[in-house]
TIZA-474445 format. One record per residue (C-alpha): residue number from 1; residue in three letters; z, x, y. Coordinates in pm, 1 decimal. Layout:
N
   k   r       c3       c1       c2
 NUM Ala        Z        X        Y
...
REM end
This chain:
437
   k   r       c3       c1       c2
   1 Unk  12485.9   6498.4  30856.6
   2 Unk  12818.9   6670.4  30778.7
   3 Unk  12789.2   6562.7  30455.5
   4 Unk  12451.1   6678.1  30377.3
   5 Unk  12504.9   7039.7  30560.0
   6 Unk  12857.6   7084.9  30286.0
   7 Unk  12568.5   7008.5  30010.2
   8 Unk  12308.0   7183.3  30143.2
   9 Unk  12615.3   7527.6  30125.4
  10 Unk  12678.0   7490.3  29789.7
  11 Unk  12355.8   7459.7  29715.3
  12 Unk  12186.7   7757.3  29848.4
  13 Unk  12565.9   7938.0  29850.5
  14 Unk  12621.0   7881.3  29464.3
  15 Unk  12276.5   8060.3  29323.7
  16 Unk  12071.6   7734.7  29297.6
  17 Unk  11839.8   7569.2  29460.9
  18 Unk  11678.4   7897.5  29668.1
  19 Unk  11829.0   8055.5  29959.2
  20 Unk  12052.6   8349.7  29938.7
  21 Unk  12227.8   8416.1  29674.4
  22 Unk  12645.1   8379.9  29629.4
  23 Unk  12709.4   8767.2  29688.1
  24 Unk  12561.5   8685.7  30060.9
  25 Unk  12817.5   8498.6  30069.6
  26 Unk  13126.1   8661.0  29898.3
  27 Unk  13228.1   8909.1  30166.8
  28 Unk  13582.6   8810.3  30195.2
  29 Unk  13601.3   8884.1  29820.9
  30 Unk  13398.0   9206.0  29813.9
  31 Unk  13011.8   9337.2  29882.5
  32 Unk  12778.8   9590.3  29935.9
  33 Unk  12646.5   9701.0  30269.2
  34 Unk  12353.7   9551.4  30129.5
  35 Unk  12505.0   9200.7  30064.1
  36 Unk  12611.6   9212.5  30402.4
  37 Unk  12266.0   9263.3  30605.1
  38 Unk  12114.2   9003.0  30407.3
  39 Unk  12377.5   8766.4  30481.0
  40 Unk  12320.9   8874.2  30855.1
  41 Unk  11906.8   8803.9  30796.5
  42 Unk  11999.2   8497.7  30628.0
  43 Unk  12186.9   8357.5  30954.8
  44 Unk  11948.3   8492.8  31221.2
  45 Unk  11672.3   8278.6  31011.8
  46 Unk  11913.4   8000.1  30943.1
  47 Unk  11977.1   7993.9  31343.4
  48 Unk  11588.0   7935.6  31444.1
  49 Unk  11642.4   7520.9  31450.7
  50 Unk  11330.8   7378.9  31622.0
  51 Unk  11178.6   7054.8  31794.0
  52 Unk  10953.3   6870.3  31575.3
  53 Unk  10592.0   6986.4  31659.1
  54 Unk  10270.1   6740.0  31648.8
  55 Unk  10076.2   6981.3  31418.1
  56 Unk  10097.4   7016.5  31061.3
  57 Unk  10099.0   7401.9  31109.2
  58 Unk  10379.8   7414.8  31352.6
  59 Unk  10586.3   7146.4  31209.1
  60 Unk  10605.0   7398.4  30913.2
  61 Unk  10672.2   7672.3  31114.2
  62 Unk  10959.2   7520.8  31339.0
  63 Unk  11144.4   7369.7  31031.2
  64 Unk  11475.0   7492.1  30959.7
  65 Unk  11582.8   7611.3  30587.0
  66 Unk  11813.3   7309.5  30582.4
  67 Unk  11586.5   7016.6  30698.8
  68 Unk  11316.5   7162.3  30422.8
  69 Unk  11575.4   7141.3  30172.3
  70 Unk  11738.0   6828.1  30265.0
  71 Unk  11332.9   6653.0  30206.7
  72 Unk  11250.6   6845.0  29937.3
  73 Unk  11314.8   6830.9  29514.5
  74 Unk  11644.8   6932.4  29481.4
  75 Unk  11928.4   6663.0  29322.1
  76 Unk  12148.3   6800.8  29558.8
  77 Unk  11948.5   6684.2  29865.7
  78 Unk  11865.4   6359.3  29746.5
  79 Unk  12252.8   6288.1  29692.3
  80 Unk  12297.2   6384.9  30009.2
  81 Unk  12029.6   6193.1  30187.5
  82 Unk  12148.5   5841.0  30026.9
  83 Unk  11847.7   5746.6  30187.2
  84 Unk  11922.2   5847.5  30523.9
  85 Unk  11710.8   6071.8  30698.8
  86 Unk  11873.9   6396.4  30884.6
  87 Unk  11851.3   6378.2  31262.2
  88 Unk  11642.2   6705.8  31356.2
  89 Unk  11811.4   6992.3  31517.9
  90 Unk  11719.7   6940.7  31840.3
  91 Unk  11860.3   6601.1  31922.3
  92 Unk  12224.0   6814.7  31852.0
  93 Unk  12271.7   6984.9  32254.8
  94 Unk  12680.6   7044.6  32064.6
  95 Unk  12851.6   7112.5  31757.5
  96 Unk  13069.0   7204.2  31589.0
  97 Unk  13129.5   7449.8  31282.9
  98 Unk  13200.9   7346.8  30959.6
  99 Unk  13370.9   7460.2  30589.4
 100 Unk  13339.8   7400.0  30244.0
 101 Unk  13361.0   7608.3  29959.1
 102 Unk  13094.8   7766.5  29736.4
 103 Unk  13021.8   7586.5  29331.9
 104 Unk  13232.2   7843.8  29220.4
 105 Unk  13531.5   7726.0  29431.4
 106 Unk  13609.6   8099.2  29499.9
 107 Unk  13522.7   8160.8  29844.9
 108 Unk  13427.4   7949.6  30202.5
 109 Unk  13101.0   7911.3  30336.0
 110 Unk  13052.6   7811.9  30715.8
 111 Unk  12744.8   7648.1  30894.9
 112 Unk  12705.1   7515.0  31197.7
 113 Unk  12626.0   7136.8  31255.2
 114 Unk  12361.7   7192.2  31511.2
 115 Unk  12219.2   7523.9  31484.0
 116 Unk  12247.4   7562.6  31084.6
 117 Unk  12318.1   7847.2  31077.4
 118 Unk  12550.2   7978.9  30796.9
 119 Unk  12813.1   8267.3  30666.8
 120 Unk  13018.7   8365.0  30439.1
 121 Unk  13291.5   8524.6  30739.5
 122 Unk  13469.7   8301.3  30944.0
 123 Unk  13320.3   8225.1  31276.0
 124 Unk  13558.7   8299.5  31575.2
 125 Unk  13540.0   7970.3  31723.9
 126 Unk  13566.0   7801.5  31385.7
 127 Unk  13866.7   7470.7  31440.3
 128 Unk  14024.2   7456.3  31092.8
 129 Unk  14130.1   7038.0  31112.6
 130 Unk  14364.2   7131.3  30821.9
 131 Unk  14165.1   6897.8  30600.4
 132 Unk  13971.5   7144.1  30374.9
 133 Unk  14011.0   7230.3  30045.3
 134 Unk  14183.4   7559.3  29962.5
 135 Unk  14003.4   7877.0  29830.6
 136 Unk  14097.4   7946.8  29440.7
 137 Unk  14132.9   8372.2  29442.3
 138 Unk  13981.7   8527.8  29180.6
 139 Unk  14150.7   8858.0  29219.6
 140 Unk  14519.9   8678.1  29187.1
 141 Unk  14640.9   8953.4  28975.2
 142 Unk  14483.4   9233.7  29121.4
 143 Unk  14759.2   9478.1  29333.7
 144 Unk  14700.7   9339.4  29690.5
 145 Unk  14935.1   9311.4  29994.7
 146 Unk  14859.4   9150.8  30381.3
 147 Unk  14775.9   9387.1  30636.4
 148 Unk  15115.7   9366.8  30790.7
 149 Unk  15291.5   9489.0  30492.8
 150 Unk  15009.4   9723.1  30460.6
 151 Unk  15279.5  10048.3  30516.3
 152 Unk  15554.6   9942.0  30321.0
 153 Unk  15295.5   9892.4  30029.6
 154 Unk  15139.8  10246.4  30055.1
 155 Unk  15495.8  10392.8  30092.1
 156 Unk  15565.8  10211.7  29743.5
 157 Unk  15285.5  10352.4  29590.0
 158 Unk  15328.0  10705.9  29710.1
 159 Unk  15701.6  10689.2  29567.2
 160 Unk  15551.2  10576.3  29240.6
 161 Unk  15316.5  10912.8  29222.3
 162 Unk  15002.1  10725.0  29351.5
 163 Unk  14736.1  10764.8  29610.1
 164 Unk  14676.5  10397.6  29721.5
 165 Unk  14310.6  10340.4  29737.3
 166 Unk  14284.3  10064.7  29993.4
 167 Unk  14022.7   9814.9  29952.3
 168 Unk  13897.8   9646.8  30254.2
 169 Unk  13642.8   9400.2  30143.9
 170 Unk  13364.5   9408.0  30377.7
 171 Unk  13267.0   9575.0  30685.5
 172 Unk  13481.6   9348.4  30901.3
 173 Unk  13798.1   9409.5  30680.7
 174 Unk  13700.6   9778.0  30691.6
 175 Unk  13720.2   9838.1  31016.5
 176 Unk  14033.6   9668.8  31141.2
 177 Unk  14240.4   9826.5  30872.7
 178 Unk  14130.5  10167.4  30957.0
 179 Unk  14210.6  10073.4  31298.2
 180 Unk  14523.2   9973.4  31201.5
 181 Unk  14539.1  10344.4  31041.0
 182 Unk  14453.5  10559.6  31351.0
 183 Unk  14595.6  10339.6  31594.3
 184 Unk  14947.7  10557.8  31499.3
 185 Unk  14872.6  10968.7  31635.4
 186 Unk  15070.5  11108.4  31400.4
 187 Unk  14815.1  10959.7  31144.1
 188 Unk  14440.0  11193.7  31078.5
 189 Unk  14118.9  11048.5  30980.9
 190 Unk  13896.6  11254.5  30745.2
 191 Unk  13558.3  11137.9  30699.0
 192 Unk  13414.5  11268.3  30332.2
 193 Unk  13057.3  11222.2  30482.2
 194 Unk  12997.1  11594.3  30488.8
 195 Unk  13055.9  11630.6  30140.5
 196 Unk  12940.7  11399.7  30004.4
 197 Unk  12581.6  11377.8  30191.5
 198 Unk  12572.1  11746.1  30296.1
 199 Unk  12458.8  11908.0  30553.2
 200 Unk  12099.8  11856.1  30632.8
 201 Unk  12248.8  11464.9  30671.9
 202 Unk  12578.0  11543.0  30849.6
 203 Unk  12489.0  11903.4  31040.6
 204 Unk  12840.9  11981.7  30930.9
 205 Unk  12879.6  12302.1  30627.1
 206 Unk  13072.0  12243.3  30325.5
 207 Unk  13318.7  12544.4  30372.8
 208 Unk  13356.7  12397.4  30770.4
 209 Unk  13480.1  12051.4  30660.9
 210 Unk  13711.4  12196.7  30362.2
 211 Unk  13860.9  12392.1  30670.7
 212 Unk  13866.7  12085.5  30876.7
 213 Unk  14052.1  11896.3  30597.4
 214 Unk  14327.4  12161.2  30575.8
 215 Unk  14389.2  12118.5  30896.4
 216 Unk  14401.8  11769.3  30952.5
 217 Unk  14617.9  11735.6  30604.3
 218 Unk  14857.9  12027.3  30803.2
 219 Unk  14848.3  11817.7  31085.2
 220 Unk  14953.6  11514.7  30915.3
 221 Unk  15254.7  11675.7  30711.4
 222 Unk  15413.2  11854.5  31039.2
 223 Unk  15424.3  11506.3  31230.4
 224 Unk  15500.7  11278.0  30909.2
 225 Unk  15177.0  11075.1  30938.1
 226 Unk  14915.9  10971.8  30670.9
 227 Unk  14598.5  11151.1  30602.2
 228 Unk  14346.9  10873.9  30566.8
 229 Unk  14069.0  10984.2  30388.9
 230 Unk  13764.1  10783.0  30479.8
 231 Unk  13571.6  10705.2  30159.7
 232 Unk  13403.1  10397.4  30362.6
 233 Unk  13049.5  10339.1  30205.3
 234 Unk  12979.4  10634.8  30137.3
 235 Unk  13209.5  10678.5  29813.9
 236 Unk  13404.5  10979.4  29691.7
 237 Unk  13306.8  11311.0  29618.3
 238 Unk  13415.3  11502.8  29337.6
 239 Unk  13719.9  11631.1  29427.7
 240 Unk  13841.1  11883.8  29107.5
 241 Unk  13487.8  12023.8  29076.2
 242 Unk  13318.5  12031.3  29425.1
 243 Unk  13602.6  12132.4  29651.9
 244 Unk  13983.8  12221.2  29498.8
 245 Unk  13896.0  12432.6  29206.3
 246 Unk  13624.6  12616.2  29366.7
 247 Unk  13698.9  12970.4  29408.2
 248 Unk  13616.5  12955.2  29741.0
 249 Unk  13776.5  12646.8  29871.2
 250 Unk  14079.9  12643.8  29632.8
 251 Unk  14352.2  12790.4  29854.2
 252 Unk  14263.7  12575.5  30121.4
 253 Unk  14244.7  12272.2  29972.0
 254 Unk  14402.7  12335.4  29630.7
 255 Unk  14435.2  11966.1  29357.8
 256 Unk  14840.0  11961.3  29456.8
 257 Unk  14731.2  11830.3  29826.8
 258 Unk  14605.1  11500.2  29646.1
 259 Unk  14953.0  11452.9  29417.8
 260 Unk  15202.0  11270.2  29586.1
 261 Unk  15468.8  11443.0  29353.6
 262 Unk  15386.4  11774.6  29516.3
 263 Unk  15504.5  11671.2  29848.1
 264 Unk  15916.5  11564.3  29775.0
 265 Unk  16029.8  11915.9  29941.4
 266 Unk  15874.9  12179.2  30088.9
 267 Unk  15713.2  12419.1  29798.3
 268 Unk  15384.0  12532.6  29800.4
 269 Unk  15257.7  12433.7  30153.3
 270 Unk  15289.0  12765.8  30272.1
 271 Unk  14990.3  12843.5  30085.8
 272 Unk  14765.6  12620.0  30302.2
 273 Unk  14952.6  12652.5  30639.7
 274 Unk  14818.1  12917.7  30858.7
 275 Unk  15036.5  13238.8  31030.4
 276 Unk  14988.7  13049.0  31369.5
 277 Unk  15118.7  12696.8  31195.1
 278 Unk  15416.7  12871.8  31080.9
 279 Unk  15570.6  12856.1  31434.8
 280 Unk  15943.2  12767.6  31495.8
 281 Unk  16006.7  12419.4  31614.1
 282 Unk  16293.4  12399.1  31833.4
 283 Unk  16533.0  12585.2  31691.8
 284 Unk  16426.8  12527.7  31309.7
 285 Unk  16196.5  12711.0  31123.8
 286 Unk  15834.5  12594.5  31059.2
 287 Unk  15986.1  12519.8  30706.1
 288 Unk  16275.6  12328.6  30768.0
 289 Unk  16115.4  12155.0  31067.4
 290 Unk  15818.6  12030.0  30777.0
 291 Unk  16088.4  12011.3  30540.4
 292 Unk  16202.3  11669.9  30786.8
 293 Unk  15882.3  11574.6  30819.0
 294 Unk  15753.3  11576.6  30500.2
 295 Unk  15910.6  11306.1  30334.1
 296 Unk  15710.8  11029.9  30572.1
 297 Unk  15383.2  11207.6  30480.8
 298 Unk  15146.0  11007.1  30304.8
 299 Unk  14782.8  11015.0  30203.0
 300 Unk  14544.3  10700.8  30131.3
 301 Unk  14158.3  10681.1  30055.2
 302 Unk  13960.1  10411.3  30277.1
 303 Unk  13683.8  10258.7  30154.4
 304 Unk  13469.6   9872.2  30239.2
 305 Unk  13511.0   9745.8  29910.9
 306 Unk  13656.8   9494.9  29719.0
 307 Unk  13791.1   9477.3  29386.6
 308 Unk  13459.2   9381.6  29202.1
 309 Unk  13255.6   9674.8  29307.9
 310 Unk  13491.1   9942.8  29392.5
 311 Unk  13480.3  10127.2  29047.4
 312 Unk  13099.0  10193.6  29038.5
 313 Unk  13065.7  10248.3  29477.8
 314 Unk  13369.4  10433.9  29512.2
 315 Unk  13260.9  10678.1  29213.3
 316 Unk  13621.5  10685.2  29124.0
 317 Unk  13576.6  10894.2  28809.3
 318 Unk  13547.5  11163.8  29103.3
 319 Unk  13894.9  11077.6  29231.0
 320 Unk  14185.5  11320.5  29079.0
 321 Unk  14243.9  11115.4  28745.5
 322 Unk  14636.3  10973.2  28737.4
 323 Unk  14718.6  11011.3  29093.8
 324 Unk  14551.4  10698.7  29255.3
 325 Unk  14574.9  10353.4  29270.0
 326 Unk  14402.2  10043.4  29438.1
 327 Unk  14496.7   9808.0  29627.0
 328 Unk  14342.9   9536.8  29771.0
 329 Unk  14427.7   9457.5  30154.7
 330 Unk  14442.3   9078.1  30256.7
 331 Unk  14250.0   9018.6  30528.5
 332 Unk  14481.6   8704.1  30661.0
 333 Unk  14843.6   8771.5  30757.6
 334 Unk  15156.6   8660.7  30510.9
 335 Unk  15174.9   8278.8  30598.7
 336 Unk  15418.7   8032.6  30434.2
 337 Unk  15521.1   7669.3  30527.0
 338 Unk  15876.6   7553.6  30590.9
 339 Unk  16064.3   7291.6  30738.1
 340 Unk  16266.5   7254.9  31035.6
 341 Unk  16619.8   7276.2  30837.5
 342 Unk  16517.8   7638.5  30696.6
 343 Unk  16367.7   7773.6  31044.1
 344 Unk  16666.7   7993.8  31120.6
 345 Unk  16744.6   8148.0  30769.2
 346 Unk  16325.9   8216.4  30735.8
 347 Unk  16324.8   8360.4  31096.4
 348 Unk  16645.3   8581.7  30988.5
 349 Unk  16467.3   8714.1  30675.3
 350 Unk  16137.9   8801.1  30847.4
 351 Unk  16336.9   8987.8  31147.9
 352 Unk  16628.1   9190.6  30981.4
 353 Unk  16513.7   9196.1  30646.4
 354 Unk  16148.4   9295.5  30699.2
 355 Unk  16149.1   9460.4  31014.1
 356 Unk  15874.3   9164.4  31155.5
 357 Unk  15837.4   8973.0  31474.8
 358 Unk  15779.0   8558.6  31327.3
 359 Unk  15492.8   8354.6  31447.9
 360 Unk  15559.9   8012.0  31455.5
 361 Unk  15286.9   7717.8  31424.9
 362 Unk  15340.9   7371.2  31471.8
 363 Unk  15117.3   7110.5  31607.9
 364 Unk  15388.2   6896.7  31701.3
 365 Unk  15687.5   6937.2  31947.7
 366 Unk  15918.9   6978.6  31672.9
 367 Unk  16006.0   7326.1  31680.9
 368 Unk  15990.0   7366.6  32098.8
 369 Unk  16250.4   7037.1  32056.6
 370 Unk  16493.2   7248.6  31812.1
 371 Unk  16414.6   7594.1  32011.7
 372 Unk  16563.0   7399.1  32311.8
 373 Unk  16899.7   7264.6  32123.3
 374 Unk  16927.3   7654.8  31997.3
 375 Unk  17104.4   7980.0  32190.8
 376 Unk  16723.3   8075.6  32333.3
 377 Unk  16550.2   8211.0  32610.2
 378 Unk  16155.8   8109.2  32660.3
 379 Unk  15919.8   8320.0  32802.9
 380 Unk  15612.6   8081.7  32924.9
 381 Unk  15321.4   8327.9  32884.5
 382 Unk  15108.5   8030.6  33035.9
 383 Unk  15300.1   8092.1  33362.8
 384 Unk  15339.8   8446.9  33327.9
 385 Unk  14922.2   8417.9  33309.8
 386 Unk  14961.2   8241.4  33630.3
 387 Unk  15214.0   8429.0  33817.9
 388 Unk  14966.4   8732.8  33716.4
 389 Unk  14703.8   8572.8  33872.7
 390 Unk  14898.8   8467.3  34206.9
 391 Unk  15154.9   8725.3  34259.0
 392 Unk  14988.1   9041.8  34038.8
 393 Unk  15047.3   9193.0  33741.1
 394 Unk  15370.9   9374.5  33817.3
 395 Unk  15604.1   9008.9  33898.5
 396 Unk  15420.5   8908.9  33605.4
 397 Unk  15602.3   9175.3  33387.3
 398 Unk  15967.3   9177.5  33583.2
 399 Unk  15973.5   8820.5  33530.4
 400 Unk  15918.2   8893.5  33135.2
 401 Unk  16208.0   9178.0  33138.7
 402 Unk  16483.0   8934.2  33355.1
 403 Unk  16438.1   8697.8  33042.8
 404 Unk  16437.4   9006.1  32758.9
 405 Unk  16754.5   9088.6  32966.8
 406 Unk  16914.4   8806.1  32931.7
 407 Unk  16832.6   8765.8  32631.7
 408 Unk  17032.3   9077.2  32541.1
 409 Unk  17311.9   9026.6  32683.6
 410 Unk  17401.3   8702.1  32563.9
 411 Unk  17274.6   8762.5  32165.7
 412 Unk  16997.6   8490.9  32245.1
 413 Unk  16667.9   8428.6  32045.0
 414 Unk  16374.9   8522.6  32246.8
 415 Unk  16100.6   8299.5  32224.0
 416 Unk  15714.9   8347.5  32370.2
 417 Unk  15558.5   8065.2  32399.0
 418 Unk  15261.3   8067.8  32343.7
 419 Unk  15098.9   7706.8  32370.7
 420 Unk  14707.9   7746.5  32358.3
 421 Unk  14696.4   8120.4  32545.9
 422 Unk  14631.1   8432.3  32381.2
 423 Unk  14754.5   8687.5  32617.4
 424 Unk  14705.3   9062.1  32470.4
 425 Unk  15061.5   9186.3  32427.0
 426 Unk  14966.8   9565.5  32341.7
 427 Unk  14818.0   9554.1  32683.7
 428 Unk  15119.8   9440.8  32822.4
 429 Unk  15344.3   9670.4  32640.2
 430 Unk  15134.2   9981.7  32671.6
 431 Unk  15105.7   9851.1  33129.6
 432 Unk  15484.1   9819.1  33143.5
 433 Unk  15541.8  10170.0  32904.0
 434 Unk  15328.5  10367.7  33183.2
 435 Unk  15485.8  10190.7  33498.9
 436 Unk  15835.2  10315.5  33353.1
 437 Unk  15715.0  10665.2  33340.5
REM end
């Protein structure tokens, strides 16, 4: 059956055959809203498996798209059949979900062994076995970086003269990176919707938003935080024409605001701040206290696509011409494999080299054997789950300090481990943050 259900993906993923069509299915690449509600259609009709009726009539009607495709024409499902005939959905109460890639070898497909249903995104409770083949990328050589070097690549951009254009590739992508963005509050989100839809759409005027974006641009150069601009779907508007060289709107959002050149010292800004922005801070002037600020302020545009249909969606011709660039944001974190000998020297480049806290997987006891041999204190988050559980949340936390402590104070490595729990860390951090205030 496994077999078949790969076939039957390729099939319908790679064009042929009928079905939907391989930009359903190329969302971790790049798509249009579009692509993406037809990939959702696609699964909730793909989902509605059915017992094998006694009528002609019904039997139709309660066939999956897979079991008509695995008895019908196509080479494909012939191969696959080998002259065995495909149990019908309901005799599967489990399953599991399964991967193979699409004809073109550029992206995964994923369908379900009893429910058949199928997508292009990875299912939460998909088990990779480690046995699959790997995804070719067709955007290699396009500028990309992982989302946790997502800040030292916009600060390299912004020191070259460019506005990184971030492209999130899909909804899903789209959304955790600008979450990623505003999760920081020295960081302002400016949605272009206004502009570019206007105001019978957005109930918002023109000359209000252009306001609105002064301020949040002011906002983001006092407190040294990036002004994402929030092209999501929606696209750019035109920038030169519609907003910073309009008499009207020019001194409040003037072209220089979008060149990262204009923003090395403080020069011209005191044409957009305001006489009640210009307040001391401390004992510094409102210049020299943006003056320290300034040189951590950074702007990026945000938009859902990927690098095969940003050009045309985006309307980039709209963007200020020279002072942009894209870059595509990996959806999966940095990941590398090593062995055992090179642990340390690996975990000392990722800590004091890139600022980043390691995470370690290995299916065997390997690396909890060396760990053990090593200057190291462990942190069992199963039994700080437990001691939550029994003794509350607060011995659950003190128990977690003693061992940072100690950790400390004798230069140790300190190691969470993790096993098979996923506690939520930020939670943790942001409980114990408050109880010490």
């Amino acid at each position: 059956l496994e077999a078949a259900l790969m076939a039957y993906c390729k099939s319908v993923g790679g064009g042929g055959g009928g079905g939907a069509s391989e930009e359903s299915f190329a969302k971790g690449i790049g798509g249009s809203k579009e692509d993406h509600i037809a990939e959702k259609v696609a699964g909730e009709v793909l989902r509605s498996a059915g017992s094998q009726p006694s009528d002609e009539a019904g039997k139709e009607s309660n066939t999956t798209l897979f079991e008509k495709w695995i008895y019908g024409t196509s080479a494909a499902a012939k191969e696959a059949l080998k002259g065995k005939a495909a149990p019908p959905a309901g005799e599967y109460s489990k399953g599991r979900w399964i991967r193979t890639l699409n004809n073109q070898g550029t992206c995964y497909l994923y369908i379900h062994t009893s429910t058949y249903q199928m997508q292009g995104t990875r299912p939460e409770d998909f088990v990779d076995d480690g046995k699959q083949e790997e995804a070719e990328d067709p955007y290699e050589n396009f500028p990309s970086c992982y989302k946790d070097d997502m800040d030292d690549a916009i600060a390299k951009l912004w020191k070259s003269g460019k506005v990184p254009l971030l492209l999130c590739c899909g909804d899903q992508g789209y959304d955790e990176v600008k979450k990623l963005l505003t999760s920081s509050p020295k960081n302002q989100l400016l949605d272009v919707a206004p502009f570019v839809k206007g105001v019978i759409a957005t109930k918002i005027k023109f000359a209000d938003h252009v306001e609105t974006a002064r301020k949040l641009a002011v906002q983001a150069m006092k407190a040294g935080g990036i002004l994402v601009i929030d092209l999501s779907t929606i696209g750019s508007p035109n920038w030169k024409e519609k907003i910073c060289q309009v008499e009207e709107y020019k001194k409040s959002f003037p072209i220089w605001v979008l060149d990262p050149n204009a923003h090395k010292e403080v020069d011209k800004h005191g044409q957009i701040f305001r006489k009640e922005e210009k307040k001391d801070v401390g004992d510094k002037d409102w210049d020299e206290a943006l003056a320290e600020s300034l040189p951590s302020f950074r702007i990026v545009y945000l938009c859902a696509f990927g690098p095969d249909n940003y050009e045309k969606n985006v309307q980039s011709e709209m963007l200020p011409q020279g002072k942009w660039s894209a870059l595509r944001v990996k959806q999966e974190f940095d990941s590398k494999s090593i062995n055992l000998k090179s642990l340390i020297d690996t975990l000392d480049s990722i800590i004091h080299e890139k600022g980043k806290i390691p995470v370690i997987s290995d299916p065997t006891e390997n690396t909890d054997t060396f760990f053990a041999f090593q200057n190291s204190n462990i942190i069992e988050m199963k039994s700080v789950i437990v001691a939550k559980s029994s003794q509350g949340l607060e011995s659950a936390l003190e128990k977690m300090r003693q061992k940072l402590v100690a950790a400390l104070k004798s230069g140790n490595t300190l190691v969470l481990r993790l096993s098979n729990s996923t506690p939520d860390l930020e939670v943790v951090s942001s409980i114990s943050s408050s109880s010490r205030r």
